[in-house]
Backbone as CSV, one residue per row, in Angstrom:
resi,resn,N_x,N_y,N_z,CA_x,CA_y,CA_z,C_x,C_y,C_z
1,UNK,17.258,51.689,-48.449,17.959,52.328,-47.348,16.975,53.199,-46.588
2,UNK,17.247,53.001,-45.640,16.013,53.860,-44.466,16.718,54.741,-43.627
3,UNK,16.266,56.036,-43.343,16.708,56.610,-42.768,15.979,57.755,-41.796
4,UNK,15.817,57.454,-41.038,15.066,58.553,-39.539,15.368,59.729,-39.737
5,UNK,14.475,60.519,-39.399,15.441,62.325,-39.673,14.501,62.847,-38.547
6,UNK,15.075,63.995,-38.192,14.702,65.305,-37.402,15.521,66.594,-37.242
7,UNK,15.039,66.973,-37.962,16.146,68.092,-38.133,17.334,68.196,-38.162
8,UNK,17.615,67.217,-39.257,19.192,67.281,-39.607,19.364,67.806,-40.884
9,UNK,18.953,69.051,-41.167,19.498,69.836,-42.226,21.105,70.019,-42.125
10,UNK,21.721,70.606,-41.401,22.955,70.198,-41.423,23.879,69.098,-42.144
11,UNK,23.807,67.638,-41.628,24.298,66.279,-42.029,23.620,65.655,-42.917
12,UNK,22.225,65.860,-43.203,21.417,65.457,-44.322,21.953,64.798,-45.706
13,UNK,22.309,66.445,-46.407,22.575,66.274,-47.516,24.139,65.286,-47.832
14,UNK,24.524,65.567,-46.989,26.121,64.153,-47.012,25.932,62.786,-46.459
15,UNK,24.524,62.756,-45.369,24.413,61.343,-45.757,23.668,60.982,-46.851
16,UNK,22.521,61.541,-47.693,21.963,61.034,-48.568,22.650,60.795,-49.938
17,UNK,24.208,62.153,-50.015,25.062,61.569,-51.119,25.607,60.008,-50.914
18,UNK,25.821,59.826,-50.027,26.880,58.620,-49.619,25.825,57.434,-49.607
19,UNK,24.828,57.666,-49.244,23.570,56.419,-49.751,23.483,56.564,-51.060
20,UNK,23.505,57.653,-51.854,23.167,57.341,-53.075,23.779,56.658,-54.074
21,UNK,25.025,56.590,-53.247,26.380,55.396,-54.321,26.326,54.269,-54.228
22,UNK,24.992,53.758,-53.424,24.947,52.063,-53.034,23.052,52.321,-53.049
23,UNK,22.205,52.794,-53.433,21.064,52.478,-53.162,20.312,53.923,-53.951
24,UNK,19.092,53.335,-55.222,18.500,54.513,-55.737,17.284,54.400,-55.128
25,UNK,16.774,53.734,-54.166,15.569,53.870,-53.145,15.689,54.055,-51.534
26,UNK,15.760,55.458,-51.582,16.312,55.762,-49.907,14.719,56.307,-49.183
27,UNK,14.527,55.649,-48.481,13.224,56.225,-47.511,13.836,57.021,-46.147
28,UNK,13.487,58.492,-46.423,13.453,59.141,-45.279,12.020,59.573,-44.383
29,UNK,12.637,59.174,-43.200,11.334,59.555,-42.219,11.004,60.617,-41.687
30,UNK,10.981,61.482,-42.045,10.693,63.288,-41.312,9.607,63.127,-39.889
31,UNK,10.194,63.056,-39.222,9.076,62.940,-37.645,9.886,64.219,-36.685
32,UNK,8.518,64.889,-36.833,8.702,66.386,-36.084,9.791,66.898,-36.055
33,UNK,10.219,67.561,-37.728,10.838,68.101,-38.317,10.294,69.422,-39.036
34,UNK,11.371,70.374,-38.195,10.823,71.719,-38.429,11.476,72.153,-39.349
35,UNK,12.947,72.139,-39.632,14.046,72.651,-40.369,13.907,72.448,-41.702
36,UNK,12.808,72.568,-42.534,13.405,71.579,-43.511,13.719,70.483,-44.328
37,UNK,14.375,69.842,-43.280,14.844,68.562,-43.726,14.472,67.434,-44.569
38,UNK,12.771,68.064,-44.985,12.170,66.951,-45.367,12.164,67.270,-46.994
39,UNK,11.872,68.343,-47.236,12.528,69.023,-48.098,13.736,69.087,-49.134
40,UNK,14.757,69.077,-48.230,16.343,68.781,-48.854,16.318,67.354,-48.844
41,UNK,15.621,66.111,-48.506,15.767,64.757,-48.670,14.674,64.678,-50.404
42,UNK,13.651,65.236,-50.214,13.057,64.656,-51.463,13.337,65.869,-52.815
43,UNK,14.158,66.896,-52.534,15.097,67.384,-53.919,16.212,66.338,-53.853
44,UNK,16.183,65.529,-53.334,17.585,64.876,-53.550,17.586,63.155,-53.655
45,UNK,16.143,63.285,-54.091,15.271,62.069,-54.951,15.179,61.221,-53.736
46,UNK,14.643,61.535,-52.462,14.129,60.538,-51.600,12.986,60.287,-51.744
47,UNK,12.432,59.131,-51.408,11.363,59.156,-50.462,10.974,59.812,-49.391
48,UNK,10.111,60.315,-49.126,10.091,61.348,-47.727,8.629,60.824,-47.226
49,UNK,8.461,60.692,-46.022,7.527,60.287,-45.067,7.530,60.808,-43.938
50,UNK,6.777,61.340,-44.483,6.614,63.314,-43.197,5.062,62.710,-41.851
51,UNK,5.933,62.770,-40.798,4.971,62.968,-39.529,5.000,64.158,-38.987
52,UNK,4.218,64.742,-38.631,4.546,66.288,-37.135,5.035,66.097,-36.427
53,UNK,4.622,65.373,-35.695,5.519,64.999,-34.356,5.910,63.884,-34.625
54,UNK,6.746,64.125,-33.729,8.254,63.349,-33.341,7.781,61.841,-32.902
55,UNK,8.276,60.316,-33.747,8.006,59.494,-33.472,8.416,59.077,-32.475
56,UNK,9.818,59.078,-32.140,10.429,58.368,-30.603,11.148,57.547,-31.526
57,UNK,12.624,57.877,-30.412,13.469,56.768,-31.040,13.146,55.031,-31.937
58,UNK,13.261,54.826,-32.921,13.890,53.556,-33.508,12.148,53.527,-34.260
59,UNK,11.136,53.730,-34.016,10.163,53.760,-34.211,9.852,54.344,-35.860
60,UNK,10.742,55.159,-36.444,10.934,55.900,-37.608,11.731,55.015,-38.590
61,UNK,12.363,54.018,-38.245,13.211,52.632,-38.902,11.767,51.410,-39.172
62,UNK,11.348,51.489,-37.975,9.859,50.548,-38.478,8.566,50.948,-39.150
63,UNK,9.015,52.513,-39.261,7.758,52.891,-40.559,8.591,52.674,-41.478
64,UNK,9.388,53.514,-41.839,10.403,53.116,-43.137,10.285,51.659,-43.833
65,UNK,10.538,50.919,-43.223,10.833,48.936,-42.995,9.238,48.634,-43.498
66,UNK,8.106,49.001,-43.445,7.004,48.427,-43.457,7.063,49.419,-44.904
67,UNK,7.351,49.950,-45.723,7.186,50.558,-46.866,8.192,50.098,-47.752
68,UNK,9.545,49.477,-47.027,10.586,49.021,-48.180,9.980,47.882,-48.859
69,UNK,10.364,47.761,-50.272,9.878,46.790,-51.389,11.090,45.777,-51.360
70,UNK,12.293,45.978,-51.306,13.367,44.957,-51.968,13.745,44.099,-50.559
71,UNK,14.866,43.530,-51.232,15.128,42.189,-49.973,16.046,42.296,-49.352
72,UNK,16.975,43.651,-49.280,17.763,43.828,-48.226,17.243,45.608,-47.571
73,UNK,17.374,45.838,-46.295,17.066,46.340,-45.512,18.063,47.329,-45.153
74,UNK,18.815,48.594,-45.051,19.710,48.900,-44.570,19.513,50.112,-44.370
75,UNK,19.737,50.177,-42.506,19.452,51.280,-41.554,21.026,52.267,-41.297
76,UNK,20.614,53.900,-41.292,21.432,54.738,-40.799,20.278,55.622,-40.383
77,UNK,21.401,56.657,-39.643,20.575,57.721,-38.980,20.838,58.896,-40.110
78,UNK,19.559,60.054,-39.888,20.341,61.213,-40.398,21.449,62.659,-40.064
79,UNK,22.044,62.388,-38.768,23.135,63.017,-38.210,24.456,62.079,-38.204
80,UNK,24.183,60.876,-39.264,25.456,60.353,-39.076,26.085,60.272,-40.275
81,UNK,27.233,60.741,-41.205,27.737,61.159,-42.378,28.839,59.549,-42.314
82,UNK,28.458,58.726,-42.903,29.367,57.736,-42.781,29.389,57.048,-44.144
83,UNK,30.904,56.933,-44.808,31.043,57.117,-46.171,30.396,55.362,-46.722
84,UNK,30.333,55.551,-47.907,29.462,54.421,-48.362,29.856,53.159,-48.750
85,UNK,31.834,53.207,-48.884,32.809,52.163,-48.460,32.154,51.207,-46.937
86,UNK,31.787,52.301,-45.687,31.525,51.354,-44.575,30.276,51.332,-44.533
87,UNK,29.173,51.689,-45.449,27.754,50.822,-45.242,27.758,49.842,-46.475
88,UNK,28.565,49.407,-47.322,28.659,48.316,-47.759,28.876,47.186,-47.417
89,UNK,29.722,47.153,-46.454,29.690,45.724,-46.080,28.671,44.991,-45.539
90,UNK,27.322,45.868,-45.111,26.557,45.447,-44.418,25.561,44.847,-45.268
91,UNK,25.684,45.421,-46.616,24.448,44.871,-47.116,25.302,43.731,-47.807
92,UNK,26.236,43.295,-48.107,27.223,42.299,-48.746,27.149,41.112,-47.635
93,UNK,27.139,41.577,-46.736,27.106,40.338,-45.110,25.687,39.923,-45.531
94,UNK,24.556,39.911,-46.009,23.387,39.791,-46.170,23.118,39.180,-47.308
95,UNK,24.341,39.858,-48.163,24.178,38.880,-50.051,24.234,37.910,-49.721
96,UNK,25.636,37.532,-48.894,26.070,36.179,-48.900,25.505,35.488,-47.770
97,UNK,24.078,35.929,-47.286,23.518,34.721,-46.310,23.104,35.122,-45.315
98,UNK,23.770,36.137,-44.778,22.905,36.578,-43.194,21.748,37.003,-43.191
99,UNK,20.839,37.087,-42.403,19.934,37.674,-42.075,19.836,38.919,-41.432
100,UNK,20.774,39.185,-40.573,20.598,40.295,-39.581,22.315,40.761,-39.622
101,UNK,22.520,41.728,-40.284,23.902,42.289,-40.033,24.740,43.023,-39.345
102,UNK,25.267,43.372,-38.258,25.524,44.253,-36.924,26.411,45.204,-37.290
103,UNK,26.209,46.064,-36.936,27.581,47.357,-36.414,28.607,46.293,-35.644
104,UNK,29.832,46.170,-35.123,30.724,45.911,-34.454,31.038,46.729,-33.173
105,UNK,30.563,47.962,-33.562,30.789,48.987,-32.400,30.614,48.525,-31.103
106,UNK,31.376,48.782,-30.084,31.350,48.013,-28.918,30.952,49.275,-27.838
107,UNK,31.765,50.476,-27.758,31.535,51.534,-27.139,32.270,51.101,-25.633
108,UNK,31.995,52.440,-24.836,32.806,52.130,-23.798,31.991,51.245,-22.466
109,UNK,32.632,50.479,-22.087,32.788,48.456,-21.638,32.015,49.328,-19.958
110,UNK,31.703,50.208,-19.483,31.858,50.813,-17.976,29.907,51.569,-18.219
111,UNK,29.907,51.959,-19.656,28.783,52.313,-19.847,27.745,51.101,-19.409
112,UNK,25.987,51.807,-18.842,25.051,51.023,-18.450,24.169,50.390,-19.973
113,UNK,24.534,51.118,-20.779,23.697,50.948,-22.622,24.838,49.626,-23.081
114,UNK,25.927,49.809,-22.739,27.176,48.468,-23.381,26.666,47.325,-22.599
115,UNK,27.235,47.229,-21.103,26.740,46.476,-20.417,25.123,45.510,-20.887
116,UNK,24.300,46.472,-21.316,22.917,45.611,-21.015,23.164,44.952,-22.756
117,UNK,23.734,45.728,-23.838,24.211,45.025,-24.701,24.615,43.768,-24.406
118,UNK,25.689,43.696,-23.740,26.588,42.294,-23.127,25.602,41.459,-23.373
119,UNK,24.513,41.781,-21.880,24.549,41.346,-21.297,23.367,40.010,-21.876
120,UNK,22.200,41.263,-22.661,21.536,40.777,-23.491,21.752,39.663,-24.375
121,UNK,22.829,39.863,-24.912,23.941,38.666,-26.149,24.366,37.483,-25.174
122,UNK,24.556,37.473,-24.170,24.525,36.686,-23.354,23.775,35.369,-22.926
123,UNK,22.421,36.621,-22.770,21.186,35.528,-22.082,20.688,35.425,-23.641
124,UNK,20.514,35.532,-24.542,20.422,34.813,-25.623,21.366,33.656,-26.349
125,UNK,22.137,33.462,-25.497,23.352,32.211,-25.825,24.190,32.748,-27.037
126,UNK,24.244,34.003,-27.351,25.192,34.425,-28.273,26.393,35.516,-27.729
127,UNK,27.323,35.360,-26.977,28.098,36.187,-26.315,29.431,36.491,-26.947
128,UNK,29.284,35.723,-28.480,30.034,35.755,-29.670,29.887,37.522,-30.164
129,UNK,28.446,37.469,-29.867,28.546,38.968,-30.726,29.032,40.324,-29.692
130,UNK,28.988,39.889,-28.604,29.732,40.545,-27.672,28.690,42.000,-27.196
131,UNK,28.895,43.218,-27.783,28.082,44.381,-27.471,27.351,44.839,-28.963
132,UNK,27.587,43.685,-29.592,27.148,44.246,-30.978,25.126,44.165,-31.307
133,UNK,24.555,45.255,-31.558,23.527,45.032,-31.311,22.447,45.859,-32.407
134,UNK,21.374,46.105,-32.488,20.045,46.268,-33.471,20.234,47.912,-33.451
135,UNK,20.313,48.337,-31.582,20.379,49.325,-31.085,21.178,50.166,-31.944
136,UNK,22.217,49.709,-32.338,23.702,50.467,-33.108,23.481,51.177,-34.687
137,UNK,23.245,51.572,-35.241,23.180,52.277,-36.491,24.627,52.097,-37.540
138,UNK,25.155,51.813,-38.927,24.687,51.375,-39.512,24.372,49.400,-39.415
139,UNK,22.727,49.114,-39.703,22.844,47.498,-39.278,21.843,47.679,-40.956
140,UNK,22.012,46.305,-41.384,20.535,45.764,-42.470,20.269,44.346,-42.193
141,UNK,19.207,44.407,-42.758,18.722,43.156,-42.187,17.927,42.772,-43.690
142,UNK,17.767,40.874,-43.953,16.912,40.806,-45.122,15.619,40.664,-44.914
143,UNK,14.664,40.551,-46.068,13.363,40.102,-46.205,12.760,39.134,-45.292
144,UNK,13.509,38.101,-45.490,13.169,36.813,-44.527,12.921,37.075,-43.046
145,UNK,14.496,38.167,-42.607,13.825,38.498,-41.270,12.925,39.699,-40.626
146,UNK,12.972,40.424,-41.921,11.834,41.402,-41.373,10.797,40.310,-41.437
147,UNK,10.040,39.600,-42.133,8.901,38.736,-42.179,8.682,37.677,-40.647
148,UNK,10.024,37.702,-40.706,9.684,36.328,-39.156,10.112,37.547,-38.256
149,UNK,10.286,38.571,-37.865,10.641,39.346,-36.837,9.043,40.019,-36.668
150,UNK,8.569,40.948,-37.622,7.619,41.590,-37.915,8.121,42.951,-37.893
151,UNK,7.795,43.514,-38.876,7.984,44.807,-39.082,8.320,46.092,-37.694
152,UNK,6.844,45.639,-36.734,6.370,46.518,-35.988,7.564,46.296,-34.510
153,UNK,7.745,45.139,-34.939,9.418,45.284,-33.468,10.333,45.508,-33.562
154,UNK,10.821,46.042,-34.930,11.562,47.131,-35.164,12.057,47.960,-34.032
155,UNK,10.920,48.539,-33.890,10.740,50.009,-32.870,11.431,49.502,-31.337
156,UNK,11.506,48.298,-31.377,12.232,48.034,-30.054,13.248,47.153,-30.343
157,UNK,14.531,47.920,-30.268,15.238,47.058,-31.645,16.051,45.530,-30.469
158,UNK,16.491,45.569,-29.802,16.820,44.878,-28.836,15.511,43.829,-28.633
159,UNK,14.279,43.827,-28.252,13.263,42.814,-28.727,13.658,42.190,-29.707
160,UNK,13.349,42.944,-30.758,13.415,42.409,-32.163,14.945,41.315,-32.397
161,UNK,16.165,41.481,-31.638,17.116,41.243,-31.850,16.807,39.677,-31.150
162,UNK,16.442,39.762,-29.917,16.115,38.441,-29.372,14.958,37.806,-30.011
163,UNK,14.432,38.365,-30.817,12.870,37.148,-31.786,13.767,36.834,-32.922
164,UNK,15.387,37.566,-33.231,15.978,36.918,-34.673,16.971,35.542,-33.636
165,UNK,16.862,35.849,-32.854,17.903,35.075,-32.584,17.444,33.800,-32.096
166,UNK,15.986,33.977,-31.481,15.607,32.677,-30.811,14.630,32.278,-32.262
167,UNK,14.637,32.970,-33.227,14.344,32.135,-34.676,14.787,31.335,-35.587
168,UNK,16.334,31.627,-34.441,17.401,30.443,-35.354,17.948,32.071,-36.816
169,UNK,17.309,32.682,-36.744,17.912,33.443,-37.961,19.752,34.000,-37.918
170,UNK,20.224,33.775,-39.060,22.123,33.971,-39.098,22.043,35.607,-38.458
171,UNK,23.169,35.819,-37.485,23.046,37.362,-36.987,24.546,37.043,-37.358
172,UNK,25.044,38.190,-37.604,26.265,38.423,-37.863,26.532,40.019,-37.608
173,UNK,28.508,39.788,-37.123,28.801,41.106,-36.749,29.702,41.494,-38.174
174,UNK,29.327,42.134,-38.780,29.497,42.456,-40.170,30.950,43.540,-40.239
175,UNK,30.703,44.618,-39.554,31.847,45.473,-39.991,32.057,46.395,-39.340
176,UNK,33.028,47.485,-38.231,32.926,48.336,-37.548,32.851,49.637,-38.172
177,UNK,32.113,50.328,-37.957,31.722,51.798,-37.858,31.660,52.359,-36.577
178,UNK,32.850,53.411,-36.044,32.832,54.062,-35.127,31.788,55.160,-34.751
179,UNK,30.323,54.633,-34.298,29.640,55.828,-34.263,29.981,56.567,-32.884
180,UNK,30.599,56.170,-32.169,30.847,56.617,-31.111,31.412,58.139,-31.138
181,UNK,32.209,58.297,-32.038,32.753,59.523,-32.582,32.362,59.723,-33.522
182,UNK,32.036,59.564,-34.557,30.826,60.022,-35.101,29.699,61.095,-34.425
183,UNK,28.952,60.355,-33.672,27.810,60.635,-32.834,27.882,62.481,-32.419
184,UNK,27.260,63.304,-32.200,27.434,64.649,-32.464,27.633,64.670,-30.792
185,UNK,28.251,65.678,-29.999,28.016,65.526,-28.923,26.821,66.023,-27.703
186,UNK,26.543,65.103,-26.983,25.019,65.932,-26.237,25.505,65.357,-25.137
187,UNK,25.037,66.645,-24.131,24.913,67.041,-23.047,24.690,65.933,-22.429
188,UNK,24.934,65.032,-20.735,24.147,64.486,-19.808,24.198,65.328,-18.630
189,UNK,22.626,64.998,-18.445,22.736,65.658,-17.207,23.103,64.743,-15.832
190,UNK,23.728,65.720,-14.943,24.665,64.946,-14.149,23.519,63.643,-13.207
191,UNK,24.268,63.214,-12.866,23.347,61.686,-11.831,22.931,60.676,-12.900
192,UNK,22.017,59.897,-12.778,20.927,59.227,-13.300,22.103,58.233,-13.744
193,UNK,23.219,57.707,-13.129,24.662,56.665,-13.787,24.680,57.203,-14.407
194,UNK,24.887,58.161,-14.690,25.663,58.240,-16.297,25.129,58.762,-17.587
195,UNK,23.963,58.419,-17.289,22.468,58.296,-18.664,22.171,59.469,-18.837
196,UNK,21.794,59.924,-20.060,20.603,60.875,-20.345,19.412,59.885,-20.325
197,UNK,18.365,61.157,-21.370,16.869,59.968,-21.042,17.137,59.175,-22.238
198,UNK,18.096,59.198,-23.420,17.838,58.306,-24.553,19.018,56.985,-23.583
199,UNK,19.714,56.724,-22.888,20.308,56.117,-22.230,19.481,55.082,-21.781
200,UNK,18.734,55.854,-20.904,17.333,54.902,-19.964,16.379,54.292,-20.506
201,UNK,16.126,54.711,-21.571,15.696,54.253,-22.692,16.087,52.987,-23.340
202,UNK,17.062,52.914,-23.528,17.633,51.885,-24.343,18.023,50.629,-23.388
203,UNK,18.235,50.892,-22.129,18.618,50.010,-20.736,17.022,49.432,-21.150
204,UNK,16.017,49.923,-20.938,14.706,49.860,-20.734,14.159,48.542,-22.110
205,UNK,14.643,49.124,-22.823,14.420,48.187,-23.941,15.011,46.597,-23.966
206,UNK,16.070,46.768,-23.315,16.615,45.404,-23.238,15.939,44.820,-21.968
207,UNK,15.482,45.410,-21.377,14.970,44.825,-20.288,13.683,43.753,-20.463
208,UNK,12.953,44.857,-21.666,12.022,44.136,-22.451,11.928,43.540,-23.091
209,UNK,13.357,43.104,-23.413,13.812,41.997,-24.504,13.829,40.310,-23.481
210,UNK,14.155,40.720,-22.532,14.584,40.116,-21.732,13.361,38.865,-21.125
211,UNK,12.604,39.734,-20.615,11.232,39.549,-20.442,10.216,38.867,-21.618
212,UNK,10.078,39.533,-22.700,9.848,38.591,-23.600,10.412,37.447,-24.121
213,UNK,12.015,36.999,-23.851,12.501,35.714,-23.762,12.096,34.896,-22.875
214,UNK,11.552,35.585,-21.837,11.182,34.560,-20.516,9.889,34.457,-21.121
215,UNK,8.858,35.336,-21.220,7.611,34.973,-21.358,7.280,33.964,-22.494
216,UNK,8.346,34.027,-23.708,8.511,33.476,-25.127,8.785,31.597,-24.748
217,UNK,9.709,31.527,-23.780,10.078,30.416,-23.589,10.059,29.747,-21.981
218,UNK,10.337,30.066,-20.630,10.341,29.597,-19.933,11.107,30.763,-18.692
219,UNK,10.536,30.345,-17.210,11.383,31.491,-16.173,12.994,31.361,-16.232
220,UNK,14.067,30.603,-16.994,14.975,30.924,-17.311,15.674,31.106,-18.784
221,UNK,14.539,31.267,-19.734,15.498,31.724,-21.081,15.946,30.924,-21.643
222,UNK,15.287,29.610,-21.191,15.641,28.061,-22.062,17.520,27.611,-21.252
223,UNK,18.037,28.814,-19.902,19.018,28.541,-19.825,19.180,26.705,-18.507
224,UNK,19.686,26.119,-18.395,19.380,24.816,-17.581,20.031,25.542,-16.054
225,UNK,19.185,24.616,-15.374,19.602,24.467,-13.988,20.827,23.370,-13.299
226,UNK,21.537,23.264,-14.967,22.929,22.214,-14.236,22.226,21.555,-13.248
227,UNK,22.940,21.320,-12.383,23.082,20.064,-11.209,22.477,20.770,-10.462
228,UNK,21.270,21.699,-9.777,20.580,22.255,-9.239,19.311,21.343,-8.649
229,UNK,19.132,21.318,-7.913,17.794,19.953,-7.704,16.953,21.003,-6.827
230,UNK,15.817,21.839,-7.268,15.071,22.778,-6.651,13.869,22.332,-6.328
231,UNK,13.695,20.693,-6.723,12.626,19.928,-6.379,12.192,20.025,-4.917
232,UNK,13.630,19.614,-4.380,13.671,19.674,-2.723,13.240,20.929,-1.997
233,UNK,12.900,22.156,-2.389,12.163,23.078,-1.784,10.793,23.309,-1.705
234,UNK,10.706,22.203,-2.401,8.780,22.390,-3.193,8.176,21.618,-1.970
């Protein structure tokens, strides 16, 4: 079990109980963590993997991931207290065969972060999974696909989501966890649609997912030009 931290002394110690009823190897990532936190994770028999500064979102899941030993994979944050009934199913979606296991969380359908979800699942020919995505916290994933994904695209989890998918690897939407409420509340500042900067961020990432499908395969994403005859402009 992997888990990102930054100063979540607060929520810490209740998510690491609730991992500890499904997993006796929890890797926490301390990245520019002042509080603490790194501290109350390894009295409480973690792993701890202390940076100074602050890695940047999702980036603290792909150090973690490049140090896990066993063959299932399973990501939370450390401000999110979510009991260990609903991170089970994720690693159980994985016993029985998947590769890549999803949050369900859909979030609200008007947001620019849902949308590029969509939209993403989409242009990858999977619109089955709807807004369900890498991006979402709790997800695990197995051995097989950290190995054909690579560790290091992790950090861009939406990339990484389109190299499992155009690998043919099983993605599955495993089980809902409302992080939406969950999620602690933060501030946006007004304009920018809607977004803070972790917002723009994550738009940004799919964008790059996007782009590497084109560059990976062809200027439309392996999608056909139907009955289109663009010969005639040439």
């Amino acid at each position: 079990m992997i888990i990102p931290v930054k100063n979540e002394r607060r929520t810490l110690p209740s998510v690491l109980r609730e991992a500890s009823k499904l997993s006796s190897d929890i890797i926490v990532v301390c990245n520019g963590t002042t509080d603490g936190s790194d501290r109350i994770a390894e009295s409480m028999g973690a792993r701890v993997i202390r940076y100074n500064e602050p890695l940047g979102h999702d980036v603290g899941r792909a150090v973690g991931a490049a140090q896990a030993k066993h063959d299932i994979l399973l990501f939370t944050d450390g401000d999110l207290v979510i009991p260990a009934k609903d991170l089970l199913p994720f690693t159980q979606a994985v016993r029985r065969g998947a590769d890549v296991a999803l949050n369900s969380y859909l979030g609200p359908y008007t947001h620019p972060v849902v949308v590029s979800k969509h939209a993403l699942n989409a242009v990858l020919g999977r619109p089955d999974l709807r807004g369900a995505s890498l991006t979402t916290v709790p997800h695990a994933i197995s051995r097989r696909a950290l190995k054909r994904i690579g560790t290091e695209h992790l950090a861009v989890p939406p990339k990484a989501q389109a190299m499992a998918v155009s690998q043919g690897l099983r993605i599955v939407s495993a089980h809902l966890v409302d992080v939406g409420r969950l999620n602690r509340f933060r501030r946006r500042p007004k304009g920018a649609a809607g977004m803070d900067e972790l917002g723009r961020l994550i738009v940004g990432d799919h964008l790059e997912a996007v782009r590497w499908l084109i560059t990976a395969t062809d200027g439309r994403g392996k999608h056909t030009d139907l009955k289109r005859n663009r010969s005639v402009l040439r």
